[in-house]
FIMARKOL-942159 format. One record per residue (C-alpha): residue in three letters; y, x, z. Coordinates in steps of 0.05 Angstrom, whole numbers, plus 5000, padded with zeros to 4 digits. Layout:
ALAYXZ/...
END
This chain:
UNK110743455167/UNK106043815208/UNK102843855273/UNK103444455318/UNK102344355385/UNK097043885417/UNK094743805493/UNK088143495512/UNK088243265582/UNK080143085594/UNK076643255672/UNK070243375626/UNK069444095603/UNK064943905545/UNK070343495514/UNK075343945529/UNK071644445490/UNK069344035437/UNK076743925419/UNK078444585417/UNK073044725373/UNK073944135328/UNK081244385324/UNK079945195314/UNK080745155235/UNK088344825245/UNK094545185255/UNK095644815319/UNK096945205388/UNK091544775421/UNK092444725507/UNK086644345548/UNK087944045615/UNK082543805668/UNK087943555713/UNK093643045684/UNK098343315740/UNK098043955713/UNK099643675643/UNK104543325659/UNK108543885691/UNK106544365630/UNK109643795581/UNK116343905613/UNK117344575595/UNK112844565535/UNK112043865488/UNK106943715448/UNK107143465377/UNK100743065405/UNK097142875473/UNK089942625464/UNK087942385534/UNK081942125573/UNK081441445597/UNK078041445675/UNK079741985711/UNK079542205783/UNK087542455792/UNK090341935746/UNK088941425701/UNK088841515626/UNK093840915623/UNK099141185671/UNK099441835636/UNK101241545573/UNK106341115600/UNK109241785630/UNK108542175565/UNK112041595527/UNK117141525575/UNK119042295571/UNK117342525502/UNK118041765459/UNK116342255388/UNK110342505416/UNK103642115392/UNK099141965439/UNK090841765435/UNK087641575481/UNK079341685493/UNK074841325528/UNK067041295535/UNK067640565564/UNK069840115503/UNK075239545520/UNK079139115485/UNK082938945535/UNK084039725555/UNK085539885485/UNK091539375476/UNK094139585541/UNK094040295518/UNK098540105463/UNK103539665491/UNK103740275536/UNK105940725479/UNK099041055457/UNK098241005370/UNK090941025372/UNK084841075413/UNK078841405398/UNK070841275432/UNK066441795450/UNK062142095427/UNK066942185365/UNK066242625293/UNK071243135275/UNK073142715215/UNK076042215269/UNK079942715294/UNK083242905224/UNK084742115211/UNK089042085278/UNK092142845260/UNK093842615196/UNK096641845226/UNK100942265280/UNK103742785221/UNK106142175182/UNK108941775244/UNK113442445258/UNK114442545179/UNK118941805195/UNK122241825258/UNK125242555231/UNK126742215162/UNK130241695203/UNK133342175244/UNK136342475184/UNK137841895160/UNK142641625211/UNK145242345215/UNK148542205137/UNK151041575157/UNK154841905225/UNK158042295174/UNK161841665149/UNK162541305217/UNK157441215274/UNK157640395293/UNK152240285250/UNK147040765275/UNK146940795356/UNK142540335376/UNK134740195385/UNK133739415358/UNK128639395323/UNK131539065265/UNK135739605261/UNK129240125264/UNK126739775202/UNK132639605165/UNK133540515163/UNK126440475137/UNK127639985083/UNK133940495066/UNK129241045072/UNK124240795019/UNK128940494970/UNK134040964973/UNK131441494916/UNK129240904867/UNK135040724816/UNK133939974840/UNK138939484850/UNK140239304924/UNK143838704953/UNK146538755024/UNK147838145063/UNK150538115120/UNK157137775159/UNK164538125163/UNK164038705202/UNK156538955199/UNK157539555162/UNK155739435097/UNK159339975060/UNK155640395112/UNK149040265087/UNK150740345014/UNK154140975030/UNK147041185066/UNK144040915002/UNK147941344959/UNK148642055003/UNK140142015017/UNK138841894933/UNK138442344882/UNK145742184868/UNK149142494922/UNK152443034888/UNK154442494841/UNK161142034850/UNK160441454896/UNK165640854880/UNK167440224912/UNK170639664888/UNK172339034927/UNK171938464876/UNK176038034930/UNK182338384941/UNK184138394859/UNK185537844822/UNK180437704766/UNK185337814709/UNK186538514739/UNK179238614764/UNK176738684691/UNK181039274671/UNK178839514734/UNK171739534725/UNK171039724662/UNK178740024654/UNK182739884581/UNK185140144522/UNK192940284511/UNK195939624496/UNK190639204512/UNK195538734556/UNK202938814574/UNK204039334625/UNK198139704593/UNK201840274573/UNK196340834569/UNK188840864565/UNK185840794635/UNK178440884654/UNK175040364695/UNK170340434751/UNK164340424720/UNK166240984681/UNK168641454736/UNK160541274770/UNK158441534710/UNK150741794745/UNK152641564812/UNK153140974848/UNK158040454852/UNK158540034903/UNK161939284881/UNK164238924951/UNK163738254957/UNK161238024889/UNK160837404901/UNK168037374892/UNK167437564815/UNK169836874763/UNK163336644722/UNK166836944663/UNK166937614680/UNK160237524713/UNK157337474637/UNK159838114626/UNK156938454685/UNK150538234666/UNK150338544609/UNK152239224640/UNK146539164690/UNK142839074631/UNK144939454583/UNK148239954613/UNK153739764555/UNK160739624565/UNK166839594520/UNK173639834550/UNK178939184567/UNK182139084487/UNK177239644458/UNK171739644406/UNK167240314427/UNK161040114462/UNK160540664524/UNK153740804549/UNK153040934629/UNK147441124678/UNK150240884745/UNK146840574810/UNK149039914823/UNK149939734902/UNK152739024923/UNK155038664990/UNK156637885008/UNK158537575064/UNK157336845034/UNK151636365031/UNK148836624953/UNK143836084954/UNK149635454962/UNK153835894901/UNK148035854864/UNK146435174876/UNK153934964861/UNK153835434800/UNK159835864829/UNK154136454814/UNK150036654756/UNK142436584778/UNK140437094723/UNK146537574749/UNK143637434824/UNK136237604807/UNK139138184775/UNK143538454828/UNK138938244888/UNK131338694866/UNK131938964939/UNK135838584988/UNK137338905057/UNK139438435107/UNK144938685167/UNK143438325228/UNK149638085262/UNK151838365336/UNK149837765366/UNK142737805344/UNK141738605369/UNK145238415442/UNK141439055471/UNK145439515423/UNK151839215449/UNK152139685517/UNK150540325477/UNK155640205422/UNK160540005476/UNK160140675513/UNK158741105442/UNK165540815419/UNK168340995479/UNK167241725479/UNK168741785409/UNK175541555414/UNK176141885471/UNK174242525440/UNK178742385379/UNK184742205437/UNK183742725482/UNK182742335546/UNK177542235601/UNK172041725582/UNK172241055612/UNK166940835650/UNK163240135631/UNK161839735702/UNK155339245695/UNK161538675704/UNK163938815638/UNK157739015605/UNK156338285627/UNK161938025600/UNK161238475526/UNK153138075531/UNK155437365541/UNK160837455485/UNK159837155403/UNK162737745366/UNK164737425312/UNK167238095280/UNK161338375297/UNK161039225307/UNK168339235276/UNK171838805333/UNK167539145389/UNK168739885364/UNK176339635358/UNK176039365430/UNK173540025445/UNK179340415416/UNK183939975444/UNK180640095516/UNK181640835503/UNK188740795481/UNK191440455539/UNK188941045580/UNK184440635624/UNK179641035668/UNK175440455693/UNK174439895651/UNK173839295699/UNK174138505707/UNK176638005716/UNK183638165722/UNK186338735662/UNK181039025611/UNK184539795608/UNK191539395627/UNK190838905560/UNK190838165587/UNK183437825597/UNK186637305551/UNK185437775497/UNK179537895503/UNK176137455559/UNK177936755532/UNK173736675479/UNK174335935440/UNK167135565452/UNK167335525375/UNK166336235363/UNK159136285407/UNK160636005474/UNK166235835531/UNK171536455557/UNK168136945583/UNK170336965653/UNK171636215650/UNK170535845716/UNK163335395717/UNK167034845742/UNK171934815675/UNK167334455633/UNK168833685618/UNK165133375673/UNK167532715680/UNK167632275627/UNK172431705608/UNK169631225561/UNK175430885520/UNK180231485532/UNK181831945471/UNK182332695497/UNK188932955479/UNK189533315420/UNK191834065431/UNK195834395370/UNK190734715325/UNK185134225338/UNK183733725282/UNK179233205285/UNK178833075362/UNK184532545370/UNK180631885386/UNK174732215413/UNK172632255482/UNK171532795531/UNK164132645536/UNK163932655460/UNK167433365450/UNK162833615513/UNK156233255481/UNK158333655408/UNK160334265455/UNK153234285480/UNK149234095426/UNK153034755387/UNK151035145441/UNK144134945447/UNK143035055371/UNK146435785362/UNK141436015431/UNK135335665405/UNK135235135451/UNK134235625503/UNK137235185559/UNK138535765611/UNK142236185559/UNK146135565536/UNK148535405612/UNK150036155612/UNK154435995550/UNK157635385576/UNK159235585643/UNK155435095682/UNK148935195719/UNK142135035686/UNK141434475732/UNK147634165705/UNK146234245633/UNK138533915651/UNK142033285682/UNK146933155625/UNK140333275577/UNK136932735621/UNK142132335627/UNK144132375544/UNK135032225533/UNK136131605575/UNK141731315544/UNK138031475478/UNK144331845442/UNK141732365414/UNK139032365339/UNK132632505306/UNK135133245292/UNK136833365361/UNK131133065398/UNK127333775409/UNK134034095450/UNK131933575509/UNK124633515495/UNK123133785569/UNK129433615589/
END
């Protein structure tokens, strides 16, 4: 990737000149600015691959014109020069958005490094760019967003995805895993080549065998003609085996030797069948406890797992959780033909304060449901798009927190030593315990899945962080919590 346009915004004439000079022997279409006002307007009409700007001047700071370039033009790379050497100026600089900075007097071959950093830096974001663009061709929840987890898990994908390595993706119900190893597959070398999943927990494992590596006529009753089996049909692609931590130990053995080997013997044949085929897998379960418990083959694990990519769940990218809301919205509103609703800050409050336990699946199916009932305004409390808050407002505390909506003052305050809480249908476990034992449990969960971040957790609960402090204080003084939970109320 190259660069062809670059604007030097200096008040000094010598420098100005110097630049273009240094530059004359690039194809770059080189424009020099003594005042940053006047850059600044020229950027809107014109961009520049690259901005190299000086530090004190009399119109405007060095400092605020990155900030201004970064806000407007985020692909643009930006250095920033200064005769007057800071630390403290250089940091800010970058937290600011600048990739470099550069001290006068400086050498041409200075100039070449920072060309050649701000070539590569655009080389990735348009790789990226691309990137996401094949994975919006299989579905788009995945790929809106700007966590950063989510910035490097497409640059993981990006550098493994041409290499014939195994990957393991990890990740909770709902994530998109079949995304990524679709991405995987359509930005290889494969992607002309067949792409074939198998989910290894909806078949039973009798059935599962024939239907990885298929069978020969006969082989079992109801085998009434030769059938090929999945690996077969990936033959140079990629196949994709969902949830393989569902596969029996037995036939685990025999999938090793595949990865191996690249052998395999149809189900009730003798002919060894050679295959070149990318394997992709996906779990949703704790591989280090099946290993542990020897429900998983370590050798077939450290096999299966050379490059693991790991899906952060919806709860952990909450600032994703607007722009997916209102991405879904148009799309099924395109797809539905209807206006698109419009998010109010109530509910986008509401969508923030909520677990997601079905992660990007349950919100994008909120979504569509939101569009389907032909709501114009999505709004609470009251109806969400005229489908009862119950459904989606009272969320169990079990699954990340109280209902959202849920009053402050509905949390167990009082308690009643010696009286069992009544046990509701569905609830196990809680006859004989007291309210201020369910509430204590209630907000120790809390507390642990927000990092003891006691604002958040009051947030969670429903009751005010003053609240949640006394029963802390009041729990410290009465000395009832354990070892393990000592560091929740350490500043009470």
């Amino acid at each position: 990737m190259t660069i062809q346009s670059i604007m030097v915004i200096d008040d000094d004439l010598l420098i100005r000149e110097l630049l273009v000079e240094t530059l004359a022997d690039t194809p770059c279409d080189v424009r020099t600015f003594g005042d940053p006002g006047d850059a600044l307007e020229s950027l809107d009409g014109e961009p520049a691959d690259v901005v190299f700007t000086d530090l004190m001047m009399p119109e405007m700071s060095g400092l605020e014109v990155i900030e201004r370039v970064h806000q407007a033009a985020p692909k643009t790379s930006i250095f920033l020069m200064t005769a007057y050497h800071s630390i403290e100026k250089a940091i800010e600089a970058i937290r600011l958005g600048a990739e470099d900075y550069l001290c006068k007097p400086f050498l041409p071959a200075q100039i070449e490094v920072l060309l050649a950093k701000a070539a590569e830096r655009r080389r990735i974001l348009n790789e990226n760019s691309y990137l996401r663009g094949e994975v919006c061709g299989c579905d788009n929840e995945l790929v809106v967003g700007n966590d950063k987890q989510m910035v490097e898990l497409f640059e993981r994908i990006r550098k493994v995805a041409r290499s014939k390595a195994s990957v393991m993706i990890i990740g909770e119900t709902g994530t998109g895993k079949e995304l990524v190893a679709r991405a995987l597959h359509r930005y290889s070398d494969r992607a002309d080549k067949p792409f074939i999943r198998v989910n290894c927990a909806a078949l039973a494992q009798n059935l599962l065998e024939s239907e990885l590596f298929g069978h020969e006529k006969g082989a079992f009753t109801g085998a009434d003609c030769r059938r090929e089996g999945r690996f077969e049909l990936a033959d140079g692609g990629t196949i994709l085996l969902d949830e393989v931590s569902e596969i029996s130990p037995r036939l685990q053995a025999k999938l090793l030797r595949v990865l191996e080997e690249e052998q395999f013997e149809r189900v009730g044949g003798s002919r060894t069948m050679q295959i070149d085929v990318r394997v992709i897998s996906t779990t949703n379960r704790n591989l280090p406890v099946e290993l542990r418990e020897g429900r998983f083959r370590k050798d077939l694990f450290y096999r299966l797992n050379v490059v693991p990519l790991v899906i952060p769940p919806l709860r952990d990218r909450k600032q994703d959780i607007a722009l997916l809301a209102a991405h879904f919205l148009e799309m099924f509103a395109m797809a539905n033909g209807k206006d698109v609703p419009t998010l109010k800050p109530s509910v986008v409050r509401q969508l923030l304060a909520y677990h997601w336990p079905g992660n990007v699946r349950e919100l994008k199916n909120l979504m569509h449901r939101a569009v389907v009932m032909d709501s114009k305004e999505l709004s609470m409390p009251g109806t969400f798009c005229d489908v009862s808050v119950a459904e989606f407002g009272n969320v169990p505390a079990r699954l990340g927190g109280p209902a959202v909506g849920q009053r402050k003052d509905s949390l167990p305050i009082n308690e009643q030593p010696g009286k069992a809480a009544p046990q509701a249908p569905g609830t196990p476990g809680l006859v004989g315990r007291t309210i201020g034992d369910v509430e204590r449990e209630m907000i120790i969960e809390t507390l642990t899945r927000t990092d003891g971040n006691k604002t958040a957790a009051a947030e969670l609960l429903g009751v005010t962080p003053r609240t949640l402090r006394n029963k802390l204080s009041r729990y410290r003084s009465e000395g009832i919590p354990s070892h393990s939970e000592m560091s929740f109320w350490a500043n009470g």
